[in-house]
C-alpha positions in Angstrom: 0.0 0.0 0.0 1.5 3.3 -1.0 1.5 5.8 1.3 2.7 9.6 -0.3 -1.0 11.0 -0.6 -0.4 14.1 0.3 -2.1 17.4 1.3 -0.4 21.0 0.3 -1.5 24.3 1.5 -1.2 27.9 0.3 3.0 28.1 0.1 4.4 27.3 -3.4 7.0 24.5 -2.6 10.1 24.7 -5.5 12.4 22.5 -4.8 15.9 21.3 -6.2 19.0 18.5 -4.6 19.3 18.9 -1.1 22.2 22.1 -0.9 21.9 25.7 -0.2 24.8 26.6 -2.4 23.8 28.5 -5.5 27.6 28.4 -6.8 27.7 26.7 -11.0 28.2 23.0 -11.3 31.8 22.7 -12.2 33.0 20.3 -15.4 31.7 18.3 -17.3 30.2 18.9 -21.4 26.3 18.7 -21.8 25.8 16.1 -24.2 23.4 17.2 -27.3 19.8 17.6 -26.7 17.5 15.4 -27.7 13.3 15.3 -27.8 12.3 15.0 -24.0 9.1 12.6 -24.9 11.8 9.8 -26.3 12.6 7.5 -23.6 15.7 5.7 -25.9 17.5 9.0 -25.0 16.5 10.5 -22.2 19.3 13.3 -21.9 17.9 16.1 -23.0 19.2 19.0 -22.1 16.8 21.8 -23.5 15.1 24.4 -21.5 12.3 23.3 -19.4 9.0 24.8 -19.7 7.3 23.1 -16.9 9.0 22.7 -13.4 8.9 19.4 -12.2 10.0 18.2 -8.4 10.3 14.3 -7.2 9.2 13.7 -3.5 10.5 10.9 -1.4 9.0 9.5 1.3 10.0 6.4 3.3 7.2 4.3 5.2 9.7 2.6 7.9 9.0 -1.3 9.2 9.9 -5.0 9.0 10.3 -4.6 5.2 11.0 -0.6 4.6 10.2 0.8 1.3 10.6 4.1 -0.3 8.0 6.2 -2.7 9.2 8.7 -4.9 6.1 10.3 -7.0 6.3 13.4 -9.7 4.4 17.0 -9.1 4.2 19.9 -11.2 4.3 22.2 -8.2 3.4 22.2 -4.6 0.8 24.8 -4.0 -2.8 24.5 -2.6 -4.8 21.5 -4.0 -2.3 19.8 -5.6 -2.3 16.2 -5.8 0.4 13.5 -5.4 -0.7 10.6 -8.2 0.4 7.4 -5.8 -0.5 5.2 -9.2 2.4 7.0 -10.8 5.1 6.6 -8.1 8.4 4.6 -8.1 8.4 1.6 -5.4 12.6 0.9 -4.1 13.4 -1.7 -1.0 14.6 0.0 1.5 15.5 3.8 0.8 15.9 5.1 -2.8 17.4 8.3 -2.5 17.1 10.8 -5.6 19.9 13.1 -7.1 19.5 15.3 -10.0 21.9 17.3 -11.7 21.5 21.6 -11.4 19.9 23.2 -13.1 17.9 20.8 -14.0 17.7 18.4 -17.0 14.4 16.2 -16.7 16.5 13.4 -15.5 16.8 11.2 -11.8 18.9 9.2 -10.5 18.0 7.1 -7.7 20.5 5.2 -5.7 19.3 2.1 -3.8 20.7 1.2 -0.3 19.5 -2.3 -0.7 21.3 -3.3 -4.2 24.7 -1.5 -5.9 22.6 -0.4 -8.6 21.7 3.3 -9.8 18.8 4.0 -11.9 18.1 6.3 -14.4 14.6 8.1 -15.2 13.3 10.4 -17.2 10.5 12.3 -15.6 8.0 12.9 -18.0 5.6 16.1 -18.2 2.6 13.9 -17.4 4.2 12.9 -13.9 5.3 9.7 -14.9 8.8 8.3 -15.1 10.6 6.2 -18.1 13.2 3.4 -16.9 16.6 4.5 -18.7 19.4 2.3 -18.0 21.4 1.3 -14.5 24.6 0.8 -13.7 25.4 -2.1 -10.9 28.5 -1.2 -9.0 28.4 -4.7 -7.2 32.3 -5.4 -9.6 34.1 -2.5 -8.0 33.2 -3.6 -4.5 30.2 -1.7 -3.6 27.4 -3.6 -1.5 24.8 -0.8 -1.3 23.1 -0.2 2.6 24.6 2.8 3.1 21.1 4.3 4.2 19.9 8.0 3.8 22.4 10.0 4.4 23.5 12.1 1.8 25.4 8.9 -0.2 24.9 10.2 -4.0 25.5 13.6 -5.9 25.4 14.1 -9.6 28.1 16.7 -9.9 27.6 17.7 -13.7 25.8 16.0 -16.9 29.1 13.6 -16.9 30.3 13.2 -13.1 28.3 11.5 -10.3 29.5 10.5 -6.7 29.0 7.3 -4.9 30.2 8.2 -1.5 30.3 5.0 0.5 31.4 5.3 4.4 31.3 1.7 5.5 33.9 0.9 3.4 35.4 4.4 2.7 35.8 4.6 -1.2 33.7 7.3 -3.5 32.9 5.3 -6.8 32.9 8.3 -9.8 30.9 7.4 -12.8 29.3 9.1 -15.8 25.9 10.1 -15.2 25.2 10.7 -19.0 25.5 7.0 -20.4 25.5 5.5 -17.4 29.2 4.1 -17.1 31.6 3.6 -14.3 34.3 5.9 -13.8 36.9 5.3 -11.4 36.9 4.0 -7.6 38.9 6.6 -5.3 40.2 5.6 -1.8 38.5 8.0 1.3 40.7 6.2 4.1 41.4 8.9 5.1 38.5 9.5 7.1 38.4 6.7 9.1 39.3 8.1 12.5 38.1 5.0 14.2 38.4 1.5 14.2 35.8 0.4 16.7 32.8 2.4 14.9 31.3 2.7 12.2 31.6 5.9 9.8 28.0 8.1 8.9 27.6 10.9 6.9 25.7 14.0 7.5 22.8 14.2 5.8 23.3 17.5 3.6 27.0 17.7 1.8 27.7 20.9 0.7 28.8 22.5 -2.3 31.2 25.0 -2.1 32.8 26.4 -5.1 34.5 23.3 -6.4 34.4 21.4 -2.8 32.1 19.1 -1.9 32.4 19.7 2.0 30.4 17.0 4.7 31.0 15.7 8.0 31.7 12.4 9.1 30.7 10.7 12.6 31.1 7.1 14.0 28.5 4.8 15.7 30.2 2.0 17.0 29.6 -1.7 15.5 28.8 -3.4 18.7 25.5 -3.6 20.2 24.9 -0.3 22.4 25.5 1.7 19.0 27.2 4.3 20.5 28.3 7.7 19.1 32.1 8.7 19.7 33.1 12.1 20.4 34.4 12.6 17.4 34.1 13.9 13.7 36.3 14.3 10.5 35.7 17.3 8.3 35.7 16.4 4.4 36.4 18.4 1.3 36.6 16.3 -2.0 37.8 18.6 -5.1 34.8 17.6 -7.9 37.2 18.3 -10.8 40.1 15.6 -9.2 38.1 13.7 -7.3 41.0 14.3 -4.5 39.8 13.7 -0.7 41.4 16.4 1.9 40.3 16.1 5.8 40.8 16.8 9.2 40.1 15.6 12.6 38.4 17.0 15.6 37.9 14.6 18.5 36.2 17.4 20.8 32.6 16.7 19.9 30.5 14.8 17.2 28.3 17.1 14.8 25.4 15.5 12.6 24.3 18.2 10.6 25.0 21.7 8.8 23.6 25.5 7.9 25.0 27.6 5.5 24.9 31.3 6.4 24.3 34.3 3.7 28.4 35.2 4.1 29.3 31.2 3.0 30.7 30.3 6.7 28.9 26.7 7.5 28.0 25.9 11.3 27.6 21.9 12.1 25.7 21.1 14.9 25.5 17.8 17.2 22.7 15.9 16.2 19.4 15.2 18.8 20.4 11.2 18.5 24.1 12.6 19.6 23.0 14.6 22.3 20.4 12.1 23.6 23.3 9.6 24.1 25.9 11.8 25.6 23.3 12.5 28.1 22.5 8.8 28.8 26.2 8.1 29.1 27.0 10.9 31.0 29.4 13.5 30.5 33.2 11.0 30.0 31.0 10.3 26.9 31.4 13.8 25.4 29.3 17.1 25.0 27.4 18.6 22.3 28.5 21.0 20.5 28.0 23.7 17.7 31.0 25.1 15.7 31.7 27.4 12.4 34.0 27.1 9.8 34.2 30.3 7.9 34.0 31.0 4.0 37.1 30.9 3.1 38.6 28.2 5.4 39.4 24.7 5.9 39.6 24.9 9.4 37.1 25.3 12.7 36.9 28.9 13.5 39.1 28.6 16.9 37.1 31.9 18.1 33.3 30.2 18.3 32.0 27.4 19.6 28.7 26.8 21.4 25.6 24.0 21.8 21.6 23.4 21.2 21.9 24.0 24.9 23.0 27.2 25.4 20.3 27.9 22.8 17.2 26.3 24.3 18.4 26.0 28.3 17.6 22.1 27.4 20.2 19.5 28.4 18.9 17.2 25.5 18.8 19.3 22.6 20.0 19.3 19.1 19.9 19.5 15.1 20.5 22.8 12.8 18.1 23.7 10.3 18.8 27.0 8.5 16.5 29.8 7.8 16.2 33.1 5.9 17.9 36.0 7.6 20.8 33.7 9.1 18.4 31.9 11.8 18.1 28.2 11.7 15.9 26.1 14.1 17.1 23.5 16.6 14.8 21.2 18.8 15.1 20.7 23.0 14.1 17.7 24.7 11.1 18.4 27.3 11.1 16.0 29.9 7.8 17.2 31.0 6.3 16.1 28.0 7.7 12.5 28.1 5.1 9.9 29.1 6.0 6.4 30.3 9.2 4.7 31.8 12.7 6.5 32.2 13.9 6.5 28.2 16.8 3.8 28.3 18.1 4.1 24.2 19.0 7.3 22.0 15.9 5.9 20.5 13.4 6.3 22.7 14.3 10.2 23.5 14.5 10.2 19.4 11.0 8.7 18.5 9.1 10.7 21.6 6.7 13.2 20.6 8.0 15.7 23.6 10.2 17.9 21.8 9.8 21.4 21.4 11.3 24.2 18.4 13.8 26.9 18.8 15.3 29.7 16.9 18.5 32.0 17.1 20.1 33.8 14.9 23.7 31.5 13.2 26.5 32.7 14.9 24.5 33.1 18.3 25.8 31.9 21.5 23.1 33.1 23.9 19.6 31.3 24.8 16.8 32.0 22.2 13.4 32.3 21.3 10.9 28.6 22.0 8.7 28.7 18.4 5.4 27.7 20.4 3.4 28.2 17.0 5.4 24.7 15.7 3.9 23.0 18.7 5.4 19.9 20.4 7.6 17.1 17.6 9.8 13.7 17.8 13.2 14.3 17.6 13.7 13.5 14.0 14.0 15.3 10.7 15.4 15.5 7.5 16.6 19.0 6.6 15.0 19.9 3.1 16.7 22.5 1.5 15.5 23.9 -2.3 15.9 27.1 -4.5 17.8 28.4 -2.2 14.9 28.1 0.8 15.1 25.5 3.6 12.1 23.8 5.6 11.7 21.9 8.9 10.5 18.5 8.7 8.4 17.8 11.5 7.6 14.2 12.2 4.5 13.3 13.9 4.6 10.1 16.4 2.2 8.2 13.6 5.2 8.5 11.4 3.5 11.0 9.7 5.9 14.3 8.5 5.3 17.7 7.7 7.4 20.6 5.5 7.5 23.6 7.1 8.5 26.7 5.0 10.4 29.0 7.2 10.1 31.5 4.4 7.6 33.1 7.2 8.4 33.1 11.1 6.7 31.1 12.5 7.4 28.6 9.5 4.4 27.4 7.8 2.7 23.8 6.9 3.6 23.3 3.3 2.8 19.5 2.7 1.9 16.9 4.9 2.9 12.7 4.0 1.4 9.8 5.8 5.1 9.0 5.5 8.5 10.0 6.4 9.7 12.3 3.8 13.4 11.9 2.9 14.2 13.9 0.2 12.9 16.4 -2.2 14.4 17.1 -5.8 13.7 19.6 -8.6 14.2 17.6 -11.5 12.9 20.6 -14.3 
């Protein structure tokens, strides 16, 4: 059973790959256009005259499966067609090149195969071909979390850190490139490496963090994180590491300094290990650097006053949104896991302005969430997703303050991707 229905309200929702940096695509040579409507060579590269977006959403269980269904736009009464969606075991994360070309890629955690499709202007989608990477090693099950970028028309990323290689191949025909070691980043051998969920683009960088979840059974996060910068036109890997705290997600400010900020999962076990097993943080790395600025460094909790609080989500006018833990709010025995301060409907928004390190303002208007979220960033704007405990999830445009309900999905949603 399908489960993307979805409602919209008033907000136009224009979306494109999940990064805030508006800087040109570097490389690559668009390959000649062709008619859009011809499905034996769906690379067409013409002007679009109708926007089209992909949606993801994830309905989690025993057997999870992803959804990933064509719209025209998101604005008031329009209507996901579930008939026309793409079923993918497991999660099946979209990437499209910008701008975009009419094409998706979707990457499957559950095989080492990529597929192609052309989305078509009557919101369906034409299989193109697929490229298994299962020769050069790579098994798949690397989960949500930011794994696949199309760089340009003829350079895609595989970024793989279970096994720490990035697998380059050609987006355009569909051909593997070249497998490049990241070993580099692995900073630990007793855990397991995870990537944030938004890379960023900057100028020719691709920049992310990296953190580590052990392999054994308490799944526990290590104060630690590397910092990653791979140069899209050689593919070459440069990083650092900072063992003073362990960061799970990023912003982008208006002046190009990023700030990473400890994750809720990250702070939720810290606090359940107590303090030997680290503290969360919140740290900046200016425009122009490769380094943490030495000069800042803060938390979720100085923010919200909460002792369980974390996640940055970037809004207009260099604000972003974090969430706090209210204890108050929790109902039933002392939470014994990350997991079950993650999945409890008891947390509550806040907002400060990026580069704040004093408390700031509880967003009651957003009312009371779970501690999870996928930050959705597009055309240059960024929503909240707010999950309900029904597994439910809402976008939240924080093109307005208080943000405001965009779409709601009787589903997680993942991902969202302008593909025209």
């Amino acid at each position: 059973m399908k489960l993307i229905s979805a409602t919209v309200a008033s907000f136009t929702f224009a979306v494109v790959a999940c990064s805030s940096d508006p800087t040109a695509v570097p490389g690559g040579v668009a390959p000649t256009p062709t008619t859009p409507s011809d499905p034996a060579k769906p690379n067409d590269r013409t002007a679009p005259t109708q926007k089209l977006f992909a949606v993801q959403t994830t309905a989690f269980g025993p057997s999870t499966v992803s959804y990933i269904a064509a719209v025209k736009s998101l604005n008031a009464g329009e209507v996901i067609d579930d008939a026309k969606s793409i079923e993918v075991p497991g999660y099946g994360i979209p990437a499209a090149v910008e701008p975009p070309d009419g094409n998706l890629y979707v990457l499957q955690d559950s095989a080492p195969v990529i597929s192609k499709y052309r989305v078509n202007d009557d919101l369906t989608f034409t299989k193109g071909p697929e490229l298994n990477l299962a020769a050069q090693g790579y098994t798949g099950s690397v989960g949500h979390k930011g794994p696949g970028h199309i760089i340009s028309p003829t350079k895609g990323y595989v970024i793989d850190p279970k096994t720490y290689q990035l697998y380059v191949f050609n987006p355009t025909d569909m051909t593997f490139t070249k497998k490049v070691s990241l070993e580099a980043l692995k900073a630990s051998t007793t855990a397991s490496g995870e990537l944030e969920t938004t890379p960023r683009r900057r100028g020719k960088d691709l920049v992310f963090s990296v953190h580590f979840v052990t392999t054994d059974e308490a799944h526990s996060i290590e104060n630690l994180s590397v910092y990653a910068f791979i140069d899209t036109e050689t593919d070459a890997l440069t990083s650092f590491v900072d063992r003073s705290c362990a960061v799970g997600s990023s912003a982008v400010a208006s002046n190009g300094d990023i700030y990473w900020n400890s994750s809720t999962v990250v702070s939720a076990d810290f606090k359940l290990r107590g303090a030997p097993a680290g503290t969360p943080c919140m740290v900046r790395m200016k425009a122009a650097d490769r380094v943490l600025d030495p000069t800042f460094k803060t938390s979720s909790t100085a923010i919200t006053g909460a002792d369980i609080s974390g996640s940055v989500y970037a809004a207009p006018g260099d604000f972003f949104y974090t969430l706090a833990f209210e204890k108050s709010l929790f109902t039933g025995a002392e939470p014994a896991t990350a997991d079950d301060y993650f999945f409890a409907k008891a947390w509550k928004w806040w907002r400060a302005p990026l580069g704040s390190t004093t408390k700031g303002e509880e967003v009651t208007a957003l009312g009371i969430s779970v501690g999870t979220g996928f930050t959705i960033e597009v055309d240059g704007k960024s929503y909240l997703t707010s999950r309900g405990a029904d597994s439910s999830s809402t976008l939240l445009d924080t093109a307005s303050n208080p943000p405001a309900q965009a779409l709601t999905v009787k589903a997680t949603i993942v991902s969202v991707v302008r593909v025209k």
